[in-house]
Each structure stands twice: as structure tokens, then as C-alpha cells.
N, C-alpha and C positions, 0 to 999 in steps of 0.2 A: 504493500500500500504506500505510495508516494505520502510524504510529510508534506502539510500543509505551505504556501510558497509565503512569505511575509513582503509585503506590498510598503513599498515607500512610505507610506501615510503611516502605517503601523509602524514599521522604525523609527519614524518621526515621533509621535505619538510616546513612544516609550521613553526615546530619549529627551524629550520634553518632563516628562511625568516621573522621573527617574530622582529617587529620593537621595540625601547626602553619605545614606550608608551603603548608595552605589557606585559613590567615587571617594577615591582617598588622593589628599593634596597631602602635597610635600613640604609646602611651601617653600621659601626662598630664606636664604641663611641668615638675612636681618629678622627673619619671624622667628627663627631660631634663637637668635641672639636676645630677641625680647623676651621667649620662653621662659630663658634659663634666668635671666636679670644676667645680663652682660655684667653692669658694672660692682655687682655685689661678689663678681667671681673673684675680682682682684687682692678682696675681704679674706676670703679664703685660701689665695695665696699666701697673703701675709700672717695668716694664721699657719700655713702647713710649715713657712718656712722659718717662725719664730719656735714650731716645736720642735724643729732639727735642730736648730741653737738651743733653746733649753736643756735638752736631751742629752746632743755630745759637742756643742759648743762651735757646731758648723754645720756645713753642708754638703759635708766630705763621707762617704763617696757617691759623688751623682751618678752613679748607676742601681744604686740605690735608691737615692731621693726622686729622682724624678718619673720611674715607674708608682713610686709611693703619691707624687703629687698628681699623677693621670689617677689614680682610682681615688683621689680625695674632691678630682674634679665632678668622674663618674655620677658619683653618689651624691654629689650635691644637686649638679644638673639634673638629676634623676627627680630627687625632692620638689625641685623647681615646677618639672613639667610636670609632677603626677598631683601637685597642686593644683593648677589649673585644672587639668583632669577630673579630678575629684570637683572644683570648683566651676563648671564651665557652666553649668547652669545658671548659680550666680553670678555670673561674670555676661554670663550674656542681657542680664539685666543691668549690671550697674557697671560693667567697662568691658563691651560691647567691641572695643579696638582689640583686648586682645587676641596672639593669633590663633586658638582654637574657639572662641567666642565669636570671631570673622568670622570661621572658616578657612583658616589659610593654612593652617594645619588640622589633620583629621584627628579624631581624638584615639582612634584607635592605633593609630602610627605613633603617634607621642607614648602611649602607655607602655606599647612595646618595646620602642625606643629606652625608655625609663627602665623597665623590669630589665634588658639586656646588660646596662650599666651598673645597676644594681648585682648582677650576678657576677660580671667583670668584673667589677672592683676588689671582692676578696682572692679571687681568682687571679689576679693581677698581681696582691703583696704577697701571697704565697710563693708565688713564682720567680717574685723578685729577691725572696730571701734564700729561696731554694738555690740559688744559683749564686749564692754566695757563700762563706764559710760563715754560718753565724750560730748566735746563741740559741739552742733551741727551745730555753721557755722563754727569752723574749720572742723568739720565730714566733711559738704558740698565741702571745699576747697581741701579736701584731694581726695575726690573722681575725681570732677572734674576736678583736676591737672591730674589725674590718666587714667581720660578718654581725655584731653587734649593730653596727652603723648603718647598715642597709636592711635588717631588721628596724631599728626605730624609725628610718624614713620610711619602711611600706606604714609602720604603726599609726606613723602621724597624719598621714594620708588617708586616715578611715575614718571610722564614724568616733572617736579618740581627739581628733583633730578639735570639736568643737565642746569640750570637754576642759575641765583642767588642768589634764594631763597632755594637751595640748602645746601648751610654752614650755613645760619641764622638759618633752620631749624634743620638744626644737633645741633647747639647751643641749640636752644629751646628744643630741645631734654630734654639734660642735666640740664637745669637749672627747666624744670617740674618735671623732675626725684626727685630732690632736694628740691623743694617745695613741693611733694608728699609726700616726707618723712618727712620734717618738719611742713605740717600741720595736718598730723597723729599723729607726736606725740605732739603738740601740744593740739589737739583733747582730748588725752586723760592723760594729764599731767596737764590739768586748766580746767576739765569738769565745774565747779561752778565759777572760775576765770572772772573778769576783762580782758575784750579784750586788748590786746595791739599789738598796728602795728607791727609786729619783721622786725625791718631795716635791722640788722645783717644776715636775714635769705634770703630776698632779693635782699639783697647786693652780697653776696654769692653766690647766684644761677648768679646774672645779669653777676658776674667774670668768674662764669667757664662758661657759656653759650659764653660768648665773648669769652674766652682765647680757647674753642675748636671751634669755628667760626674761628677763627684765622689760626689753624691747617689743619683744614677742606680745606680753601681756600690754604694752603701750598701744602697739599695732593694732588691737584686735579688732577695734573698731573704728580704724582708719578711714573706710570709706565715706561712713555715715558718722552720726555724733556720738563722741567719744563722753562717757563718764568721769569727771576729774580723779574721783575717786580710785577709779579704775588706772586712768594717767598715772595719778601721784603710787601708787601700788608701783607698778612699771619701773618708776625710776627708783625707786627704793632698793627694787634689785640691781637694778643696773649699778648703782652707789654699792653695793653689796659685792657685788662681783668684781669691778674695782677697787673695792678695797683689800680683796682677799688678793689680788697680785700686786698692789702695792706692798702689801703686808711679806711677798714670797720670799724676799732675800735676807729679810730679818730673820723668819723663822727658818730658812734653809740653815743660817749661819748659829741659830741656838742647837740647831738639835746635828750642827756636823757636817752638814752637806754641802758647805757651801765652794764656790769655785777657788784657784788660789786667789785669783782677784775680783774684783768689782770695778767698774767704768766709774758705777755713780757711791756714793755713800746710800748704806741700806737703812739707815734708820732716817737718813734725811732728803739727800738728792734724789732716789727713784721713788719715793713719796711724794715728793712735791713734783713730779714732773707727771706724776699718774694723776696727781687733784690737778693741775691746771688742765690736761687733757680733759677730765671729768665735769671743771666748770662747763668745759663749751657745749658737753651733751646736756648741763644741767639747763644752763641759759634758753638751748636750743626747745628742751624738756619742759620748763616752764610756764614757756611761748603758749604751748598747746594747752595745759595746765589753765591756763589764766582764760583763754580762748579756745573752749576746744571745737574747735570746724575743723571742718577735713583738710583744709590747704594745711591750717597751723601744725597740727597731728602730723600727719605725712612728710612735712619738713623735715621736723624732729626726727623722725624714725627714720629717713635717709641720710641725716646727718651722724644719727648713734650709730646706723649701720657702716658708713664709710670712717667713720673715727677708728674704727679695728682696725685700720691699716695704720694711727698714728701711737694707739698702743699696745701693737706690736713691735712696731719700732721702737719704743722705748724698751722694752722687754730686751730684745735684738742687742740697743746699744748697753745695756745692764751687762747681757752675759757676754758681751763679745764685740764691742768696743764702736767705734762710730761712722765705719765703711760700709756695713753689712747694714747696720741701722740705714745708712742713709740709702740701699738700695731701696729697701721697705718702702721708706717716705715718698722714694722718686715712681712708688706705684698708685700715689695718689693724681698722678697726671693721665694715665688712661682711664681710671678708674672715675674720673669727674668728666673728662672729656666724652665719653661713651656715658651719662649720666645722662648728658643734655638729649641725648637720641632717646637711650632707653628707659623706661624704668627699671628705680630698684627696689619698689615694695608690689 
């Protein structure tokens, strides 16, 4: 029996009537770049590479570090898109531009995309440390952090997200990120070495995990109108999480751990350099506080978020002097110039 012959009108017809879950877009690498917040990737830069210095006091060996910094990319960018993801709904109501709320990206390609990264990423420090001579329970730590981290990003991304376990896990986030990176290289910086607890490197992580807990709870309701109460809650951590790395080099040097030197004075110079970083989130923090509209709010929360590149640099020039610091600093210049394009909340 001959199959029916489909007539012009009827191809027309279908591909007219043909709904969005019969085409998948790719979109174009700037709808990419707005996915992931371009310019908050720089945040995490400066975050991977202030745990290499905390850790073993550099960035030595880059065949190490910088497999370690593509799967700390992975996992972030992963968070990013399955944000939206998860959010596309809302977003098609209330920021309508972005690119799976267009449609410039399919949501089913991002999800993918994200869940691949996610799997990469521990995939990635395993392999990086396998093919060095390293310590094998920081090997173990490293991985684990690795697989921890892409756990809390699927966690935060569910029905979790809009909970209050929501900001702590953003926090967690960050502070696995950070321990990822510091017990890879670790791993393979003392493969024969003597364990030693790294205070400085936990400390570290516990600051930025608070200080973007902090954020996170400022964020929440960004779009529409912010609670003061809610606000001032927000920066209370972010003061919180800052001051627990100002605090790091004091308590590293009561309890032993400390490096043979210091750049700054620990009970004076890297305090006073983490409060005056801290006034400008506070200032910025305030703003929104006094006025919370969404312009005011949103400010703030792009300005606490790009500030983790200025202290990180101070962290940087703490353990390891004012070359390495001022690479940090000089990543405030893509990181603001790709700003003005993209967002970064």
C-alpha cells in the first residue's frame, strides 16, 4: 500500500504550527556569555587562585592548577545555566531578555550542557592528580570536594533553592570550590610530606562561603522589593564572613601554622585592609538598606559580588607578597568591562 504523499500546504502547515520543543537553538556565544554571568567568572578566578596561594603559597605546578581551574569553571557555569533552567518560567515574566526566557537558547541544550560539566568536573581533578605523584588523602579530598561541589549545585537548583537552605548552599558552593582547589594542590605539592591540618585554607573557604551567604540572602529579592530586614540580615553575614578572614592570620599564627613571613602585620595591616574593602560593600549595602528598589539592591549585590576579586587580593598579597596580589587586582578590568555588556546577578 503506497504511504500517503504530503502536499506542500501540509509541510507548510506543520512547519508553521510546529511548537518550540521542535527546534532546539544554540544560540550565539554572547547568549552564552550572559548565561553563565560573564563577568562574575573573573570572581571565581580570583577565588581559585587565592586558594592555590593559601594552600602552598603559589601557583606552582600549572599542570596542576589549571586543569583544577577548568573544572572550578565547569561547575560554576553549570550553576549558572541550571539557574535559569530551573528559573525560566520566572524569568520569562520578569527578565524576558534572558537567553533561555528569548529563546535563544533551548532549555533542554543548557540542562545538558550543565549536567555534562557537572560530571566533568570531578572527572577532570581526578585525572589531574592521577597523573601526578601526589598525596593520596589529599588526592581523596580533592576529589571529593569536587564531587561534593557538583552535588550542592544540582541541590541548589531544586525545589531547596527557594528555601533557606538556599544561600547556605550557595555559600557551600564557594567554599568547596576553594577547598577543591586547595586540596589538589596540596595533593600534589607534599606527595611524601607530613600531613598538616591547613587552618589558613579552611578558614578561607569558611569567609567566602559566609560572606556570599551573606549576599545571596541580600539578592533574594532583587528583582522586586527587597525587605530591609531581610537586607540588613544579608550584610550581617557578609561582615561575618569578612571578618573571619581578616581574623585568618592571627589565629593561623596562635595555634602554629603560620607562614615564615607575613607581607602585612596580622593583628593590624591585613585587618585594616579587609575593613576598608568591607566599608565599600557596607556603603554600597546601605544604599539598598535605606532604599530598597531594585536598581538600589542590584547595585549593591554587583558591587559585593565583584569586591571578591579585591579581597582576594589582599588574601594573595598576605601570603605571598604584592606581584601575585596585583595580578588578582588587574582582573578587575575584564571583569567590569564585560559588566557593562552582561549581567552579573
Amino acid at each position: 500500500m503506497e504511504a500517503p504523499r504530503l502536499t506542500e500546504s501540509t509541510r507548510q502547515h506543520d512547519r508553521d504550527h510546529s511548537g518550540p520543543i521542535d527546534t532546539l537553538e544554540w544560540g550565539q556565544l554572547s547568549d552564552w556569555a550572559q548565561l553563565v554571568r560573564l563577568p562574575n567568572t573573573f570572581t571565581l578566578l580570583s577565588d581559585t587562585l587565592a586558594a592555590a596561594v593559601v594552600a602552598v603559597g603559589g601557583f606552582m605546578p600549572l599542570s596542576a592548577l589549571l586543569p583544577t581551574v577548568v573544572a572550578s569553571l565547569c561547575a560554576y557555569w553549570a550553576g549558572m545555566i541550571l539557574n535559569d533552567v530551573v528559573d525560566i518560567d520566572q524569568d520569562r515574566e520578569h527578565r524576558p531578555s534572558r537567553p533561555l526566557a528569548a529563546g535563544k537558547i533551548s532549555p533542554a541544550i543548557a540542562g545538558q550542557v550543565a549536567k555534562g560539566m557537572l560530571l566533568f568536573a570531578p572527572i577532570l581533578v581526578l585525572a589531574t592528580n592521577t597523573f601526578h605523584v601526589a598525596n593520596q588523602l589529599w588526592l581523596g579530598a580533592a576529589f571529593v570536594a569536587s564531587g561534593a561541589l557538583s552535588a550542592s549545585v544540582l541541590s541548589y537548583n531544586s525545589i531547596l533553592k527557594s528555601t533557606p537552605l538556599g544561600p547556605m548552599l550557595m555559600g557551600l558552593c564557594r567554599s568547596l570550590n576553594i577547598l577543591m582547589v586547595g586540596s589538589t594542590m596540596l595533593a600534589v605539592n607534599s606527595p611524601d610530606g607530613a600531613l598538616d591540618w591547613p587552618i589558613g585554607l579552611f578558614a578561607f573557604a569558611s569567609g567566602i562561603g559566609i560572606y556570599i551567604l551573606g549576599v545571596t540572602v541580600y539578592a533574594s529579592s532583587e528583582e522586586g522589593e527587597s525587605q530591609p530586614s531581610v537586607l540588613a540580615a544579608g550584610m550581617f553575614f557578609e561582615v561575618v564572613g569578612l571578618a573571619t578572614i581578616a581574623a585568618t592570620p592571627w589565629w593561623m599564627n596562635e595555634h602554629g601554622s603560620a607562614p615564615a613571613a607575613w607581607s602585612l602585620s596580622p593583628q593590624g595591616g591585613f585587618p585594616l585592609l579587609i575593613t576598608l574593602i568591607a566599608l565599600t560593600v557596607l556603603n554600597r549595602g546601605l544604599g539598598g538598606v535605606m532604599q530598597p528598589v531594585a536598581r538600589k539592591v542590584q547595585l549593591a549585590v554587583r558591587h559585593a559580588i565583584l569586591t571578591l576579586i579585591l579581597i582576594d587580593a589582599g588574601v594573595v598579597l598576605m601570603w605571598a607578597g604584592p606581584w601575585l596580589a596585583l595580578g588578582i587586582v588587574l582582573m578587575l578590568a575584564p571583569a567590569l568591562s564585560t559588566a557593562i555588556r552582561f549581567r552579573s546577578t
